[in-house]
LUMVEX-227237 format. One record per residue (C-alpha): residue number from 1; residue in three letters; x, y, z. Coordinates in pm, 1 decimal, always signed. Example, Ala and Ser with C-alpha at 12.3 -4.5 7.8 and 13.67 -1.06 7.14 Angstrom:
<atoms>
+-----+--------+----------+----------+----------+
| num | residu |        X |        Y |        Z |
+-----+--------+----------+----------+----------+
|   1 |    ALA |  +1230.0 |   -450.0 |   +780.0 |
|   2 |    SER |  +1367.0 |   -106.0 |   +714.0 |
+-----+--------+----------+----------+----------+
</atoms>
This chain:
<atoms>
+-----+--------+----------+----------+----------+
| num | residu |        X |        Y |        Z |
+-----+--------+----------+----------+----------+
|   1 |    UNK |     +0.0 |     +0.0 |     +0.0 |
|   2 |    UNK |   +154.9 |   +332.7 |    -88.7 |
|   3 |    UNK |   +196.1 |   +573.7 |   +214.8 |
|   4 |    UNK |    -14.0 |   +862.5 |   +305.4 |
|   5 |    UNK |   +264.6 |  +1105.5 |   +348.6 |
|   6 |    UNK |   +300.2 |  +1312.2 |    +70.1 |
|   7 |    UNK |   +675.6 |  +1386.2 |     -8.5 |
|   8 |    UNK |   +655.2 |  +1729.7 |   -189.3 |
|   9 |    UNK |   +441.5 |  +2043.9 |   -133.0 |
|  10 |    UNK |    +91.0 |  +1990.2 |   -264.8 |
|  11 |    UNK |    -87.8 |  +2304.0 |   -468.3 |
|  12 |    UNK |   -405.6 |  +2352.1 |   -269.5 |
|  13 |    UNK |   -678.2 |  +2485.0 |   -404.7 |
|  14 |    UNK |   -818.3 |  +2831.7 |   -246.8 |
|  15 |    UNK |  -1173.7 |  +2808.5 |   -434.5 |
|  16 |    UNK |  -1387.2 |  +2515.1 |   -591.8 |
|  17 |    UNK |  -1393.4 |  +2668.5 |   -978.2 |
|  18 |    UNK |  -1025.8 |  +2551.4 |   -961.7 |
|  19 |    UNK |  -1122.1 |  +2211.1 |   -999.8 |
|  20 |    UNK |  -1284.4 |  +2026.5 |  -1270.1 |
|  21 |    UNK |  -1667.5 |  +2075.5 |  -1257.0 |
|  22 |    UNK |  -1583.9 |  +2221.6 |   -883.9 |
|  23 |    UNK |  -1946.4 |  +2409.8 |   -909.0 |
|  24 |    UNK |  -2136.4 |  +2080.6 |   -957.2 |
|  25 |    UNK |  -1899.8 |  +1915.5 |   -671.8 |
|  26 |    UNK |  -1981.1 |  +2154.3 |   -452.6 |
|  27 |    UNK |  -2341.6 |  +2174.7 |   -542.2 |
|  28 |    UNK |  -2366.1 |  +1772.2 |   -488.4 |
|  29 |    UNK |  -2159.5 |  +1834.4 |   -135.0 |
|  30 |    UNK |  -2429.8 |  +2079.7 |    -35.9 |
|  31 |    UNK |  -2670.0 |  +1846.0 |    -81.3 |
|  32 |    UNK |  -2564.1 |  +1592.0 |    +88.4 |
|  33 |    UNK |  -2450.0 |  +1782.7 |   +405.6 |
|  34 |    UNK |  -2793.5 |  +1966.6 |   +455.6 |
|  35 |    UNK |  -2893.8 |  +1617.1 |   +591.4 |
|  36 |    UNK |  -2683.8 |  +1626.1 |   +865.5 |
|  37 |    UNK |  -2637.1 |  +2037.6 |   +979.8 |
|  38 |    UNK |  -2966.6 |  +2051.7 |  +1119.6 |
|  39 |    UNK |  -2909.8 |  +1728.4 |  +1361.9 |
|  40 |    UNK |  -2531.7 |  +1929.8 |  +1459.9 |
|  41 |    UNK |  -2588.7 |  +2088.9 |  +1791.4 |
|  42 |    UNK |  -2340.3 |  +2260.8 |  +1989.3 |
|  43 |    UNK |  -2118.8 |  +2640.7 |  +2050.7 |
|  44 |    UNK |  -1821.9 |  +2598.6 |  +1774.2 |
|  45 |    UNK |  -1835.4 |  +2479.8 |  +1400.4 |
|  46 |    UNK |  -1515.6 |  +2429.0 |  +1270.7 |
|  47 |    UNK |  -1455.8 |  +2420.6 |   +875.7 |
|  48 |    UNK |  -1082.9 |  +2308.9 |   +783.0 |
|  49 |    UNK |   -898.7 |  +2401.5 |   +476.5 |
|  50 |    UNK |   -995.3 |  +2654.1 |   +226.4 |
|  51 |    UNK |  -1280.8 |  +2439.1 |    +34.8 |
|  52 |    UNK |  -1436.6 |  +2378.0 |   +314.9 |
|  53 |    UNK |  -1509.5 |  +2745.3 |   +412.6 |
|  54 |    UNK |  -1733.5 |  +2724.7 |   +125.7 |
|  55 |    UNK |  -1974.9 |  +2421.6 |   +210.5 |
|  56 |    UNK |  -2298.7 |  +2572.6 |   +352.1 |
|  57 |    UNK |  -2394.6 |  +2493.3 |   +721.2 |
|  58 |    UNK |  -2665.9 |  +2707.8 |   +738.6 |
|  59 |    UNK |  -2921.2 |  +2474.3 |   +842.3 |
|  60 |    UNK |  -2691.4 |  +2412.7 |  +1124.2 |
|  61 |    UNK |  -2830.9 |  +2529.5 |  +1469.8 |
|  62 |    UNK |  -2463.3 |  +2603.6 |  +1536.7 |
|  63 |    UNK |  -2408.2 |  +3005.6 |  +1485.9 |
|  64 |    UNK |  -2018.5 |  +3053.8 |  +1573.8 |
|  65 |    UNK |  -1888.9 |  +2875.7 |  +1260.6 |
|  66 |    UNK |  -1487.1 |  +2932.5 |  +1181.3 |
|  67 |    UNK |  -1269.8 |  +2897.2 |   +827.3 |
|  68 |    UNK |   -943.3 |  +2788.9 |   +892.9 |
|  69 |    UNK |   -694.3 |  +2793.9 |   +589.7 |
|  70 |    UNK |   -354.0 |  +2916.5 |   +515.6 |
|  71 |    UNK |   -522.1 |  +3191.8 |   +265.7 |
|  72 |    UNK |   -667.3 |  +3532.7 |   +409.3 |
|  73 |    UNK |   -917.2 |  +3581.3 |   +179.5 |
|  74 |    UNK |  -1065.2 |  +3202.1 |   +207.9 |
|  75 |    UNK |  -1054.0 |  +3197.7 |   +623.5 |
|  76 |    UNK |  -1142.4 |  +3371.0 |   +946.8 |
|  77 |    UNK |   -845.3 |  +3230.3 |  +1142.2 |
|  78 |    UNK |   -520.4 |  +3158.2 |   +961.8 |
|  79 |    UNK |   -315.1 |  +2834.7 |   +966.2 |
|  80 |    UNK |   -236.9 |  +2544.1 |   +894.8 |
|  81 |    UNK |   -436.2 |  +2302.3 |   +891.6 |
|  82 |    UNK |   -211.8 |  +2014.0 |  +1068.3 |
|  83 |    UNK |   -152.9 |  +2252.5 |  +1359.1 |
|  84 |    UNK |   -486.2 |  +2398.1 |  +1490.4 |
|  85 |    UNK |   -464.7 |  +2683.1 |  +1708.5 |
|  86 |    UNK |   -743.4 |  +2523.7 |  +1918.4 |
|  87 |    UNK |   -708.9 |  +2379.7 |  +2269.8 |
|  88 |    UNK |   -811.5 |  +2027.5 |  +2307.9 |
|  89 |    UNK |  -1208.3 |  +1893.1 |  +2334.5 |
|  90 |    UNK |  -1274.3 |  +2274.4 |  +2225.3 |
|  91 |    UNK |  -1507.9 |  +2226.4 |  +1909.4 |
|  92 |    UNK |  -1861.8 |  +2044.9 |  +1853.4 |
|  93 |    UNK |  -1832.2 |  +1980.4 |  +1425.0 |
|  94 |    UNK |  -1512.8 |  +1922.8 |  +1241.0 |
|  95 |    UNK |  -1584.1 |  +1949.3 |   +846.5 |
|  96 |    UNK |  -1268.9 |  +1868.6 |   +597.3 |
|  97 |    UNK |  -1363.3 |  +1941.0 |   +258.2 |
|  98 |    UNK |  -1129.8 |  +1821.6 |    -23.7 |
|  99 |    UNK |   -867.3 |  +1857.2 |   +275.8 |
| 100 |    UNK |   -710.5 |  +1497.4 |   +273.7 |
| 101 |    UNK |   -612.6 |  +1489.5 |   -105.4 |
| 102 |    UNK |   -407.8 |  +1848.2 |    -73.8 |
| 103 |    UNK |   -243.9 |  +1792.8 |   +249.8 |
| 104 |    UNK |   +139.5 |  +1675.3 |   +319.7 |
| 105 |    UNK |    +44.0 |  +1492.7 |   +613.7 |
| 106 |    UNK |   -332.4 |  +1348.4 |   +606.4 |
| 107 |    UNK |   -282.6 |  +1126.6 |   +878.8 |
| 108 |    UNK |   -202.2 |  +1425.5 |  +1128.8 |
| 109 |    UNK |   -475.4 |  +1671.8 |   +982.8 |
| 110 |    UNK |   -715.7 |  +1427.7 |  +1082.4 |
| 111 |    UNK |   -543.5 |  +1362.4 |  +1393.1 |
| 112 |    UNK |   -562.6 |  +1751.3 |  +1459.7 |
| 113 |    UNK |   -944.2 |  +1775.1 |  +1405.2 |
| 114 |    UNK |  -1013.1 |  +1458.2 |  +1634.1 |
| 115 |    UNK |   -788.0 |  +1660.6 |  +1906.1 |
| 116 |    UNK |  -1010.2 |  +1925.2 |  +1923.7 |
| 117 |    UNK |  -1337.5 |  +1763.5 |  +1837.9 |
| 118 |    UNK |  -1516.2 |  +1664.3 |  +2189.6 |
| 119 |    UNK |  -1597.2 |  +1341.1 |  +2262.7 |
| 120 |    UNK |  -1993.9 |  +1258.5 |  +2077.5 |
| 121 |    UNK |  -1885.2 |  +1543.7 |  +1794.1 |
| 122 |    UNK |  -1934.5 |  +1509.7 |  +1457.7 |
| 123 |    UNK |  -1630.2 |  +1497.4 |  +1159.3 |
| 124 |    UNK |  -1749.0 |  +1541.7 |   +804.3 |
| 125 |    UNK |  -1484.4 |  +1439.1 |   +535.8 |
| 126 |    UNK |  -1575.4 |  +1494.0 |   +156.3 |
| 127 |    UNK |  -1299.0 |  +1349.0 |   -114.2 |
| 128 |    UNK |  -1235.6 |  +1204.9 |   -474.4 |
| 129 |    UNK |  -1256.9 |   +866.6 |   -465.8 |
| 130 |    UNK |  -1028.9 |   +678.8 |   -659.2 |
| 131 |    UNK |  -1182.9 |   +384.8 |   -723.1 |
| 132 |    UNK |  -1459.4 |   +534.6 |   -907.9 |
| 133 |    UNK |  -1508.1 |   +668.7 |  -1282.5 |
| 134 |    UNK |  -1270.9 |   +976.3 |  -1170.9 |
| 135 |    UNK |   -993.4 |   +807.0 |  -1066.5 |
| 136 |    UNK |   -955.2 |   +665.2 |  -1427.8 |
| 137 |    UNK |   -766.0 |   +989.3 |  -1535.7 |
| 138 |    UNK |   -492.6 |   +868.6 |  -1327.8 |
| 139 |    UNK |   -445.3 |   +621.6 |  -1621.7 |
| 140 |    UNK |   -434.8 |   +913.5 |  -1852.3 |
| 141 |    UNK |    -86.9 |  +1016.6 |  -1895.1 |
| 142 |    UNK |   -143.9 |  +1441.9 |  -1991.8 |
| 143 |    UNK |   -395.7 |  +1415.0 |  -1668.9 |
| 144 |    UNK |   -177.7 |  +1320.0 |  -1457.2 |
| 145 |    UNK |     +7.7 |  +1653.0 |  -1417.7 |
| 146 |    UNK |   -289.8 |  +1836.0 |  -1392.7 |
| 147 |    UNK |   -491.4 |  +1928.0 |  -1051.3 |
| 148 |    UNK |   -633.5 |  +1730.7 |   -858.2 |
| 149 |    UNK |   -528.5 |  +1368.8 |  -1058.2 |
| 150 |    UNK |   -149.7 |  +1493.5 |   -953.2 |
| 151 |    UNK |   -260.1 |  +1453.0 |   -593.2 |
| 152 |    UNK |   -320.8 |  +1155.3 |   -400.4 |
| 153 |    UNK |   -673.3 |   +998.9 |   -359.7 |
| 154 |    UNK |   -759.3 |   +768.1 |    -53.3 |
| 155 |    UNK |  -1019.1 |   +588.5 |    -92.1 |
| 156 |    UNK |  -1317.0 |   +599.2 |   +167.1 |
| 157 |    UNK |  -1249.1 |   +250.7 |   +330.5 |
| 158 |    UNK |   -885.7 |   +369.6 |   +381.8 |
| 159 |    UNK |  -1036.3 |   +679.8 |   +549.6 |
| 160 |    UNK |  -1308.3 |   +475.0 |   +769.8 |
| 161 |    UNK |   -958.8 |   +250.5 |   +924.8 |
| 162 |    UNK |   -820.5 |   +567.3 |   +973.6 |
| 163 |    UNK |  -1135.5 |   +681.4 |  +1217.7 |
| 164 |    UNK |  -1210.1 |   +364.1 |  +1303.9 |
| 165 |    UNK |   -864.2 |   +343.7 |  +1450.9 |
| 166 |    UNK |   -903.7 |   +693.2 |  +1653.6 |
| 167 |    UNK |  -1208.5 |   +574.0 |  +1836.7 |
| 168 |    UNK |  -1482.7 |   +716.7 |  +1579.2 |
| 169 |    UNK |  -1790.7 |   +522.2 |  +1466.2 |
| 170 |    UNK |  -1895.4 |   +569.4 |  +1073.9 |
| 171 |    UNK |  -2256.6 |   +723.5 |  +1066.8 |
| 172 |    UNK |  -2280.0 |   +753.8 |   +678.6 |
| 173 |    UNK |  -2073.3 |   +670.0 |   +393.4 |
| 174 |    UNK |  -2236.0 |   +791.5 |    +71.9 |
| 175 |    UNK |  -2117.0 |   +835.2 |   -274.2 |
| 176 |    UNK |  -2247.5 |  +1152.8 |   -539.5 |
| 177 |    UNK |  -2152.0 |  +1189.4 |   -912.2 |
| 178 |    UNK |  -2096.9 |   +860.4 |  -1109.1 |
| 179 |    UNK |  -1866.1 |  +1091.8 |  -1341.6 |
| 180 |    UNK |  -1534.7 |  +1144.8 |  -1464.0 |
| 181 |    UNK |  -1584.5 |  +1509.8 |  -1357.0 |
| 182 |    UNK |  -1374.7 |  +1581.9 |  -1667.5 |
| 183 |    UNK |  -1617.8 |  +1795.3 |  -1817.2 |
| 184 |    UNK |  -1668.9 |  +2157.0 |  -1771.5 |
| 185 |    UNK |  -1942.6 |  +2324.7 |  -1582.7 |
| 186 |    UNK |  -2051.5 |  +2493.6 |  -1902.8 |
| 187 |    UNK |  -2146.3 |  +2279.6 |  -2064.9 |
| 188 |    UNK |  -2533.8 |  +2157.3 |  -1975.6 |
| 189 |    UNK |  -2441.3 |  +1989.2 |  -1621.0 |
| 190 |    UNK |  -2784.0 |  +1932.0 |  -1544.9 |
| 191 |    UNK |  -2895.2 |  +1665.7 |  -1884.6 |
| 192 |    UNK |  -2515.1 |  +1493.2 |  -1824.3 |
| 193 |    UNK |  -2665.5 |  +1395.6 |  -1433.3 |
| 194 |    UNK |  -3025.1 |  +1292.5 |  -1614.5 |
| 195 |    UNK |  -2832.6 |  +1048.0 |  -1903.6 |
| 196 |    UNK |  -2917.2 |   +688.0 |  -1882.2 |
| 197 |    UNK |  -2561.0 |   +607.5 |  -1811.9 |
| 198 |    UNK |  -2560.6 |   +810.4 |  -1476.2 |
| 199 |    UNK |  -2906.4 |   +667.1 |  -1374.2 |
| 200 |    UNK |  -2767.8 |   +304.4 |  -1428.0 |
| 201 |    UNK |  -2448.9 |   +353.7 |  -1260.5 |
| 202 |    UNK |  -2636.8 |   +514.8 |   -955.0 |
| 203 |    UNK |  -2839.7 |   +243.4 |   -903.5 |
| 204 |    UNK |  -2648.8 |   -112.9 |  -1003.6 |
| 205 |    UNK |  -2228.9 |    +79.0 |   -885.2 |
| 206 |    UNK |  -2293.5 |   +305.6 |   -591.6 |
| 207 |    UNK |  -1993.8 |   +249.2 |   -434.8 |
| 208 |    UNK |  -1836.9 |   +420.6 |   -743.2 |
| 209 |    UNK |  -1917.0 |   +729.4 |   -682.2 |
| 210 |    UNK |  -1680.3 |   +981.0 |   -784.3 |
| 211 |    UNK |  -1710.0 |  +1177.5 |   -429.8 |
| 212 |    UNK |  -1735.9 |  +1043.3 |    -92.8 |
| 213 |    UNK |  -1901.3 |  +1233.1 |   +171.1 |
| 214 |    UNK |  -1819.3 |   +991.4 |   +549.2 |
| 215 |    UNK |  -2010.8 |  +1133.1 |   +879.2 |
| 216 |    UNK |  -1817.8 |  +1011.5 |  +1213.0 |
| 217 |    UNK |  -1896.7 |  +1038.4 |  +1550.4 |
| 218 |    UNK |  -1590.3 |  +1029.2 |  +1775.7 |
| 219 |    UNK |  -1664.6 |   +780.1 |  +2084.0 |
| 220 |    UNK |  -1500.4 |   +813.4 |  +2403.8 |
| 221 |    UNK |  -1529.1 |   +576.2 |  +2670.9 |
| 222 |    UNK |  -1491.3 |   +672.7 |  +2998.3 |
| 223 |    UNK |  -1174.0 |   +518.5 |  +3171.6 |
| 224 |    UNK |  -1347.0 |   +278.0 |  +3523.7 |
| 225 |    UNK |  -1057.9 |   +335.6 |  +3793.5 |
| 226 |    UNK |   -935.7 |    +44.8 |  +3928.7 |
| 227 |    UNK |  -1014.9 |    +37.0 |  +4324.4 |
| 228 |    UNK |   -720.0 |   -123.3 |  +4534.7 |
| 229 |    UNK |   -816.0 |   -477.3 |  +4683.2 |
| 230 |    UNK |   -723.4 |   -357.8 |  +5106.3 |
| 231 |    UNK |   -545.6 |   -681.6 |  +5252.2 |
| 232 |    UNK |   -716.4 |   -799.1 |  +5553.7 |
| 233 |    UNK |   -531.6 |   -915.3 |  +5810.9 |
| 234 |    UNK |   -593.2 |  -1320.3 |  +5845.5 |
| 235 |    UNK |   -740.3 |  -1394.6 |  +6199.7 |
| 236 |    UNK |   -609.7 |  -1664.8 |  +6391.8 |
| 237 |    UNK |   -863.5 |  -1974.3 |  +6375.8 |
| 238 |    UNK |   -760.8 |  -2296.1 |  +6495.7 |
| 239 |    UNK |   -804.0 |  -2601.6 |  +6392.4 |
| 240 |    UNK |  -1051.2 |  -2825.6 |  +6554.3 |
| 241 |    UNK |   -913.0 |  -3204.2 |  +6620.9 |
| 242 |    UNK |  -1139.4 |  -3448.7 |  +6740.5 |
| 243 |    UNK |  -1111.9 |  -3506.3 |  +7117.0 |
| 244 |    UNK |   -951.4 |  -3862.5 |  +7179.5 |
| 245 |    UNK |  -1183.8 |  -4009.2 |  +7425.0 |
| 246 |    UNK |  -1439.6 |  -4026.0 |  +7126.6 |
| 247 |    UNK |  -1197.2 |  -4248.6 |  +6967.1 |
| 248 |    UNK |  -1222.9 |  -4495.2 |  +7309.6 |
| 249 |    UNK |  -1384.8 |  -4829.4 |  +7339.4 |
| 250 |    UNK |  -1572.1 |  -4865.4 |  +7538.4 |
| 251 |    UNK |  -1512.6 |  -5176.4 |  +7802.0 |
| 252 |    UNK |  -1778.9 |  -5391.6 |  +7976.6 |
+-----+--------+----------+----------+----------+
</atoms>
């Protein structure tokens, strides 16, 4: 299996109509997050990376929502995204866009959100899947070099280990846009999603979807102290022998 770590600086996109048919992506992430914001309660929302500021979580009951991202104009609070400025068990919602795919480090950005999440709150990832209809440019050689195939894709049961393994249970796994995403979003987006071929691939290959969107809960179980066992003292209890003169004959 190819490691996770990225060994060169990955160009991170600042705004969806960077990517390929980013408006319909983000139109089919909407969609599939307004499920979930209204059943998000809690005081912080936090939205990591710079694609994520733009994923709407207004149906959220959650007011004080906060973009973190290296770029000012895509962010309230500026970093990076592998080193939160957040204390620990300080945020209710965690929500990674697109972050896993343009990160150096993906097993320490999620790391970083579970840090901070609290134990019962939420993490919502959204990626490319690669074994789907989009990861097929990969095969393409001119593709290759361009954004996002040049990145690395992990695909959503390598992401479920990876929370599974932190203590989170999966709530939702679901899969949008049975699609090379190749296209551009001028071209008539909306008869493409109504073809036959998107209809049958929908319904008989939903696991290859060309986005995953996995909702998490991050479990904690409380730690049961051991009490100490107190050593009693043993009290002194002696044996009982049977008295000898039951042992007698008696003589006539």
């Amino acid at each position: 299996m190819k490691s996770a770590l990225a060994y060169r600086e990955p160009s991170s996109p600042e705004n969806w109509q960077e990517l390929p048919m980013g408006e319909l992506v983000l139109e089919e992430i909407n969609s599939a997050v307004a499920t979930w914001t209204p059943k998000f309660f809690g005081y912080h929302l936090l939205k990591i990376g710079a694609l994520s500021s733009q994923i709407d979580c207004k149906l959220s009951p959650i007011k004080h929502q906060v973009n973190v991202a290296h770029c000012r104009e895509k962010s309230s609070v500026i970093a990076d995204i592998d080193d939160l400025p957040f204390t620990e068990h300080s945020v209710d919602v965690c929500l990674l866009g697109h972050a896993l795919e343009f990160s150096i480090d993906p097993h320490h950005v999620l790391r970083e959100a579970s840090r901070v999440l609290i134990p019962n709150g939420y993490i919502v990832l959204t990626g490319y899947n690669p074994l789907s209809f989009v990861g097929l440019n990969k095969i393409i050689p001119y593709r290759r070099k361009q954004m996002p195939w040049k990145e690395q894709f992990f695909t959503p049961m390598r992401v479920k280990d990876w929370l599974e393994l932190m203590g989170f249970e999966i709530l939702e796994d679901k899969r949008l846009l049975h699609s090379t995403l190749s296209g551009s979003t001028q071209n008539n987006k909306a008869s493409k999603l109504k073809t036959l071929w998107q209809r049958l691939a929908s319904d008989y290959l939903p696991s290859m979807g060309s986005v995953y969107v996995i909702v998490a809960k991050k479990r904690v179980h409380p730690l049961t102290p051991i009490k100490p066992k107190w050593r009693l003292r043993p009290s002194l209890t002696p044996a009982r022998v049977p008295s000898m003169n039951s042992n007698k004959v008696k003589l006539r």
